[in-house]
N, C-alpha and C positions, 0 to 999 in steps of 0.2 A: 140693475144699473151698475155702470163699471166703476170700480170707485177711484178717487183723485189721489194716483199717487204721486211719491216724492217732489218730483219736476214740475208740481202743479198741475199735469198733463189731466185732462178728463180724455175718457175713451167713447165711444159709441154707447149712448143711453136712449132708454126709451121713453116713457114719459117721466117727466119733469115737473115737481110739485116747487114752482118758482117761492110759493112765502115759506112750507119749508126747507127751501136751501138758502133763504136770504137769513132766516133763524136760524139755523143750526152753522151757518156761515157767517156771522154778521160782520166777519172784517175784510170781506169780497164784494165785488160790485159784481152784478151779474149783466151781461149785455147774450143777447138771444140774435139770431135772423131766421127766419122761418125756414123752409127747402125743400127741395124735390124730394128727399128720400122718405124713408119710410119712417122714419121717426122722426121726421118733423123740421128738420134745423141744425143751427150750428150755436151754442153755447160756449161763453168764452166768459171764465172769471178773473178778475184779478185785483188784487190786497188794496187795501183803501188808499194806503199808503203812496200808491203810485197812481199821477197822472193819466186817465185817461180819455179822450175823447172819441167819439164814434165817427166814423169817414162815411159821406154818403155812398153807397152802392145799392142800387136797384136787382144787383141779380141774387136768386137764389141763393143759399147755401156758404155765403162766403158773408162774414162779417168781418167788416175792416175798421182799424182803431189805431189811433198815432199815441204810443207814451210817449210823453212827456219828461224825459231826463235832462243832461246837459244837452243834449240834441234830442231831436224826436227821432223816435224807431215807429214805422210804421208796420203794423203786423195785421196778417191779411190771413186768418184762417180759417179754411174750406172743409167743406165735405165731398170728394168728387170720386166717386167709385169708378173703376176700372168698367163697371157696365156701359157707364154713361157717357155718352161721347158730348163734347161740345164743341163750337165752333170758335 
């Protein structure tokens, strides 16, 4: 597994033991969407602290979520390899 550095960023993991990372995380919200690729999805954590809600999206591999600051930031993060072509 890649681990979460500085920026927050998670990188490319493979499988995911969700109740150990809500424990050994407990001040992350974890939001998941499933995907085409080979490991399964797109994983996106972020501090309890901050607003967030989940934006309907039916496709693959992108989980989208609006925080909630003085304005909403809506963040839309993918998993889209260069193999994979979409339309």
């Amino acid at each position: 597994m890649t681990p979460i550095n500085n920026n927050g960023f998670l990188g490319e993991v493979e499988r995911v033991d969700f109740a150990l990372m809500s424990a050994a995380l407990s001040n992350r919200n974890v939001l998941y969407q499933s995907g085409e690729n080979a490991h399964g999805g797109v994983l996106v954590m972020v501090r309890k602290d901050i607003s967030a809600v989940r934006v309907s999206c039916s496709l693959p591999s992108i989980c989208a979520l609006d925080l909630q600051f003085d304005q909403t930031i809506r963040l839309i993060p993918m998993y889209a390899p260069e193999s994979k072509t979409r339309n």
